[in-house]
C-alpha positions as CSV (number, residue, x, y, z in Angstrom):
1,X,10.9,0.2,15.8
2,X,11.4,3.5,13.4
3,X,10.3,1.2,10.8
4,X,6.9,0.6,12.2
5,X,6.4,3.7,12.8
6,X,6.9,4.8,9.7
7,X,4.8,2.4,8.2
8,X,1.8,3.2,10.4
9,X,2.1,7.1,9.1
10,X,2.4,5.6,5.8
11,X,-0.6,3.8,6.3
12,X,-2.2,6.3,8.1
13,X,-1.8,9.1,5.8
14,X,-3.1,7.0,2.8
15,X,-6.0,5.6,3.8
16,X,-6.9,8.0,6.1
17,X,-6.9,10.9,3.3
18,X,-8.8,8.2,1.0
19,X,-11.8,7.7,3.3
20,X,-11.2,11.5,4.3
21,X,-12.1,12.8,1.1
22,X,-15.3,10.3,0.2
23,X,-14.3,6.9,-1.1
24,X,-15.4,3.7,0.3
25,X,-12.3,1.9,2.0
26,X,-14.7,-1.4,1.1
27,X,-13.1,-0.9,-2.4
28,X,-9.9,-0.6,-1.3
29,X,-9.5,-4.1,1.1
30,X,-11.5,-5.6,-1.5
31,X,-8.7,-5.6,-4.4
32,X,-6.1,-5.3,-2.1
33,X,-4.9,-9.3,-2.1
34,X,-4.3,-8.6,-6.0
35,X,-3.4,-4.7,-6.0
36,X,-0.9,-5.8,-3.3
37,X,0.3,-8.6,-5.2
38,X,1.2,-6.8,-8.7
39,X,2.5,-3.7,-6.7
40,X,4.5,-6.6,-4.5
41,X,5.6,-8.2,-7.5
42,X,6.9,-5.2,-9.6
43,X,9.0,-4.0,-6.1
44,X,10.2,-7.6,-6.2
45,X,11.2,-7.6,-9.7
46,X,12.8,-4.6,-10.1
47,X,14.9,-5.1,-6.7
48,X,16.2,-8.3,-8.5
49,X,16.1,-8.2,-12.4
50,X,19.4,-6.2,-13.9
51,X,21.0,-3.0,-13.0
């Protein structure tokens, strides 16, 4: 449940302070499938490529 929570501030916070200070959150969830796939990808690979 903490997680959630957290995750909405997260969230929150962001794009809140994004559409807050004059951008367009059309942008945003327009390049989100492939921001949030090379973001997701790089957290993926560097949680399982060598230490």
């Amino acid at each position: 449940m903490i997680i959630i929570v957290g995750l909405v501030i997260v969230f929150v916070g962001i794009f809140g302070g994004y559409v807050l200070s004059g951008g367009k959150l059309g942008i945003i969830l327009h390049a989100l499938p492939f921001e949030g796939m090379m973001i997701g990808g790089a957290a993926v690979g560097s949680l399982i490529g060598p230490h």
